[in-house]
C-alpha positions as CSV (number, residue, x, y, z in Angstrom):
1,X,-2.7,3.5,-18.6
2,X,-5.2,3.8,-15.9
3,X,-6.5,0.7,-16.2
4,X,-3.3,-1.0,-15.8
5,X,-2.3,1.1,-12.5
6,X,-5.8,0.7,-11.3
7,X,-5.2,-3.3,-12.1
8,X,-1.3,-3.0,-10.8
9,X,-2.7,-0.9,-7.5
10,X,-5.6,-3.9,-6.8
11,X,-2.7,-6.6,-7.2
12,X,-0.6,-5.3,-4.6
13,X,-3.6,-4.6,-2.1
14,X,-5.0,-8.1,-2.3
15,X,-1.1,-9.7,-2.0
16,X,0.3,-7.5,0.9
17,X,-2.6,-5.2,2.5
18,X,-2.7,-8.0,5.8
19,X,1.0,-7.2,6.0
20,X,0.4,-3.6,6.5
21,X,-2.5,-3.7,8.4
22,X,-0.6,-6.3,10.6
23,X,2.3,-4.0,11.0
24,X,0.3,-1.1,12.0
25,X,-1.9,-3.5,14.9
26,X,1.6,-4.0,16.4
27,X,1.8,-0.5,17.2
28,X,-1.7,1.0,17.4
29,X,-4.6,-0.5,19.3
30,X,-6.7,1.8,16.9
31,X,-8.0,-1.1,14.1
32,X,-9.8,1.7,12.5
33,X,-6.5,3.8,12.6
34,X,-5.1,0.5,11.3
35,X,-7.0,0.4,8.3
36,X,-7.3,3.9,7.6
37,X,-3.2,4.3,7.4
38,X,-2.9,1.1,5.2
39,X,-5.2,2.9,3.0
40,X,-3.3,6.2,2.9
41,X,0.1,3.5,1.9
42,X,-1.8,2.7,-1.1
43,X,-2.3,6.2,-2.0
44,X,0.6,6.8,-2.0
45,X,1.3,4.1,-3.8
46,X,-1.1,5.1,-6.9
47,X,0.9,8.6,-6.6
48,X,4.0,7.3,-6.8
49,X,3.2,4.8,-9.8
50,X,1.7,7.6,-11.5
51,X,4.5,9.7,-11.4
52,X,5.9,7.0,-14.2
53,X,8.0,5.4,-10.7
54,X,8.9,1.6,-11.4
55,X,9.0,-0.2,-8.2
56,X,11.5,-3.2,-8.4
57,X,10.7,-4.2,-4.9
58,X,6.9,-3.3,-4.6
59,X,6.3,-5.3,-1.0
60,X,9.7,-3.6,0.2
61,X,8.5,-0.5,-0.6
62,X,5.0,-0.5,0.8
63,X,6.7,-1.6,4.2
64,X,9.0,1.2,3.9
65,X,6.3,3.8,3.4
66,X,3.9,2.0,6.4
């Protein structure tokens, strides 16, 4: 199981982490602050997915939690 969320975790990072970091640099002139918050999505993320959560709409939902 951990090597599919680990697997399932990478996939989403390397599809939509530019999103997020994009959608933070609108906001915060901080790219450190940038990078350090999309970090914290994705740790949620791997919290939330290994709680058992499905995600139907994974890009949605990292969005929703940047």
């Amino acid at each position: 199981m951990v090597d599919t969320l680990t697997n399932t975790v990478e996939e989403l990072y390397s599809l939509y982490h530019r999103d997020i970091v994009r959608f933070f640099a609108e906001h915060l002139a901080d790219r450190e602050a940038c990078w350090d918050l999309c970090h914290e999505v994705y740790v949620r993320l791997l919290i939330t997915l290994a709680s058992g959560t499905q995600l139907q709409y994974p890009q949605r939902w990292l969005m929703r939690v940047a």
